[in-house]
DOMAR-525235 format. One record per atom (N, C-alpha, C): residue number from 1; residue in three letters; atom name; z, y, x. Coordinates in pm, whole numbers. Atoms other than C-alpha are relative to their C-alpha. Layout:
N
resi,resn,name,pz,py,px
NUM,ala,CA,Z,Y,X
...
! end
This chain:
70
resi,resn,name,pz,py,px
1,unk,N,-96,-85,-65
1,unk,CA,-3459,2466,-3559
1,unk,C,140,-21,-60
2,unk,N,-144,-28,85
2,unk,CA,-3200,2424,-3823
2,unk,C,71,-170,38
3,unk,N,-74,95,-19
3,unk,CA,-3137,2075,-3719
3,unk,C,75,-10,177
4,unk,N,-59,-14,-86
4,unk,CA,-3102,2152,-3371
4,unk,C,94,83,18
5,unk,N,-149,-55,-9
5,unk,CA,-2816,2385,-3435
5,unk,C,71,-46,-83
6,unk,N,-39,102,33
6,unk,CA,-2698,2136,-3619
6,unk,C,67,-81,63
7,unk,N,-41,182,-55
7,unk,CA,-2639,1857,-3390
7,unk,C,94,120,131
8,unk,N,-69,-35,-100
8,unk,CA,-2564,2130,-3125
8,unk,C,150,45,-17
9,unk,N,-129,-92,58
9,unk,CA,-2265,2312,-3350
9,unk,C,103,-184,-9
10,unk,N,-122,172,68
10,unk,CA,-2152,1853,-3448
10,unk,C,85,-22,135
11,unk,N,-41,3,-146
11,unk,CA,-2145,1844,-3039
11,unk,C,99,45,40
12,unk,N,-86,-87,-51
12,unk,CA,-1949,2090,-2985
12,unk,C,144,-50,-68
13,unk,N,-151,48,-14
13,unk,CA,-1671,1981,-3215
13,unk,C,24,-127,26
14,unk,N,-26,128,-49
14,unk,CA,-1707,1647,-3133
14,unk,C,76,47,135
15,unk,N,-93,-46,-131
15,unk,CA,-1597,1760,-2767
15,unk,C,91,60,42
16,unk,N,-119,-93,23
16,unk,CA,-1363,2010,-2864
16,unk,C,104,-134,-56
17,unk,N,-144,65,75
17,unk,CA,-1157,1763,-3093
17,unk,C,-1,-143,109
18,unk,N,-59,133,-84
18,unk,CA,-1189,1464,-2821
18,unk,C,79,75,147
19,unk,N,-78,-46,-73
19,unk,CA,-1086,1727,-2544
19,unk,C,159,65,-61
20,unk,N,-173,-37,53
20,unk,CA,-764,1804,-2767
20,unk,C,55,-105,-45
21,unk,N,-108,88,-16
21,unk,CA,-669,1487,-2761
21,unk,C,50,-60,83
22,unk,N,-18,41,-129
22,unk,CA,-674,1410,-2458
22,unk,C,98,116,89
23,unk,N,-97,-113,-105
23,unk,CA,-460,1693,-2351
23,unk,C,115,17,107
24,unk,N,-132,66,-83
24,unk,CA,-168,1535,-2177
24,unk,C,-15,-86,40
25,unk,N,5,102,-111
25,unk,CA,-318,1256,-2040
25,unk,C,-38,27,148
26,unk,N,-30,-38,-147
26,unk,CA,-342,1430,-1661
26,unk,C,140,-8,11
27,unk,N,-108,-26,23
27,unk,CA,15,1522,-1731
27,unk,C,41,-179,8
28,unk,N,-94,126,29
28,unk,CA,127,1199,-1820
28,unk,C,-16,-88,132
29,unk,N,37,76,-112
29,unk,CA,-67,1048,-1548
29,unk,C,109,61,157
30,unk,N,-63,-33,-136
30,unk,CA,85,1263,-1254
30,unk,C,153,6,-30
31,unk,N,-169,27,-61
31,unk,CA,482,1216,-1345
31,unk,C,-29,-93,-19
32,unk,N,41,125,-42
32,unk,CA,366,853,-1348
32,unk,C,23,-23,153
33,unk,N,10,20,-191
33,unk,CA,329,900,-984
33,unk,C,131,13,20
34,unk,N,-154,-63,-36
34,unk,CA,641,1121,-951
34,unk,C,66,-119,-23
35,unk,N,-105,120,-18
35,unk,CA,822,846,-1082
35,unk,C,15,-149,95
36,unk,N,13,107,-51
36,unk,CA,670,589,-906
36,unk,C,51,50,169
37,unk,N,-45,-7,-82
37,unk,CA,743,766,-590
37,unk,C,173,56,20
38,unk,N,-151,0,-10
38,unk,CA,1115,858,-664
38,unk,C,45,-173,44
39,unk,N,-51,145,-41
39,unk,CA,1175,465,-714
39,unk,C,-68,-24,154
40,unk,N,21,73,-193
40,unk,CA,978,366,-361
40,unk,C,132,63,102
41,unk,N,-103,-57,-74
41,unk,CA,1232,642,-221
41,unk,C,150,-17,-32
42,unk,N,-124,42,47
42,unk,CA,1532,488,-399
42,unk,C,13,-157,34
43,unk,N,-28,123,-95
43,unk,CA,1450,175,-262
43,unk,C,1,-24,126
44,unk,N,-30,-6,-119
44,unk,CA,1426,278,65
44,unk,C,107,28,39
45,unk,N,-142,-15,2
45,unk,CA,1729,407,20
45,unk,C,95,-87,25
46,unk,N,-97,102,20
46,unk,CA,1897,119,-62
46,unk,C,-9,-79,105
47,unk,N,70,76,-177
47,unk,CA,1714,-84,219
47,unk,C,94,58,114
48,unk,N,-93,-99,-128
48,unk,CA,1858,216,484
48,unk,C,102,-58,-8
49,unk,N,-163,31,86
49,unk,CA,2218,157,280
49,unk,C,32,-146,79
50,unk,N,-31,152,9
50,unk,CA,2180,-235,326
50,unk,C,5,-5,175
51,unk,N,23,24,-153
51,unk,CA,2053,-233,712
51,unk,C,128,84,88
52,unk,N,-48,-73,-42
52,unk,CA,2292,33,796
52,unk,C,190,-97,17
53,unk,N,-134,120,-21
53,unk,CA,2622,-221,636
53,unk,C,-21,-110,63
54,unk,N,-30,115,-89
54,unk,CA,2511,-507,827
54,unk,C,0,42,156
55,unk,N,-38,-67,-123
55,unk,CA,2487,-289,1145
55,unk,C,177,-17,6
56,unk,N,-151,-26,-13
56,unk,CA,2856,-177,1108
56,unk,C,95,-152,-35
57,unk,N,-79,140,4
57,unk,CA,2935,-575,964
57,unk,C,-8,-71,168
58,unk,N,52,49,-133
58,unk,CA,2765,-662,1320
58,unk,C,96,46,81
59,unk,N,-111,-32,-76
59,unk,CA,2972,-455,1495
59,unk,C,160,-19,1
60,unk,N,-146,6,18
60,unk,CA,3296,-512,1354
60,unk,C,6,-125,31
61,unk,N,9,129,-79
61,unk,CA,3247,-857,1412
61,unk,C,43,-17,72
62,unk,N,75,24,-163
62,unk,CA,3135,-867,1742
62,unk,C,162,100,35
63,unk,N,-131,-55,-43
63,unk,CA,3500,-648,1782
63,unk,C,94,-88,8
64,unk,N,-109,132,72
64,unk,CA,3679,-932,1627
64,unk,C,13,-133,98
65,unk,N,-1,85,-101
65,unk,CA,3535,-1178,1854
65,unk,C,3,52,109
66,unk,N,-42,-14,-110
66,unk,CA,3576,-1000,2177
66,unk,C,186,-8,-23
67,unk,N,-162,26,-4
67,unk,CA,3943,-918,2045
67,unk,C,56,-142,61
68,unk,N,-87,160,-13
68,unk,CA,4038,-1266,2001
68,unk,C,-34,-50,166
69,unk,N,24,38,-147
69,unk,CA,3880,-1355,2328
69,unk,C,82,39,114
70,unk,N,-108,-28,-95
70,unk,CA,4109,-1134,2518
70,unk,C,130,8,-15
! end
């Protein structure tokens, strides 16, 4: 008997002291994400940004050459 409350009391802190070290690795894991999805949305950003100046380069253009044309 005395060894089985033994091993059951070693158990216990075995699991206690590996669940307190592990205490912040969920944490750490989910602003992992956060960050990973700020950057995807900061590069879409930039993408929008980029597609958006060659729109308005397109058009100004395309002004330039009708100008001259008439």
């Amino acid at each position: 008997m005395n060894k089985l409350l033994a091993a059951l009391i070693a158990s216990l802190f075995a699991v206690s002291s590996f669940a307190a070290s592990h205490v912040g690795a969920p944490m750490a894991a989910a602003s992992g994400a956060k960050a990973e999805a700020k950057a995807d949305t900061k590069t879409e950003k930039k993408a929008a940004k980029k597609k958006a100046a060659k729109k308005t380069a397109a058009k100004k253009s395309a002004a330039k050459a009708s100008d001259t044309k008439s």
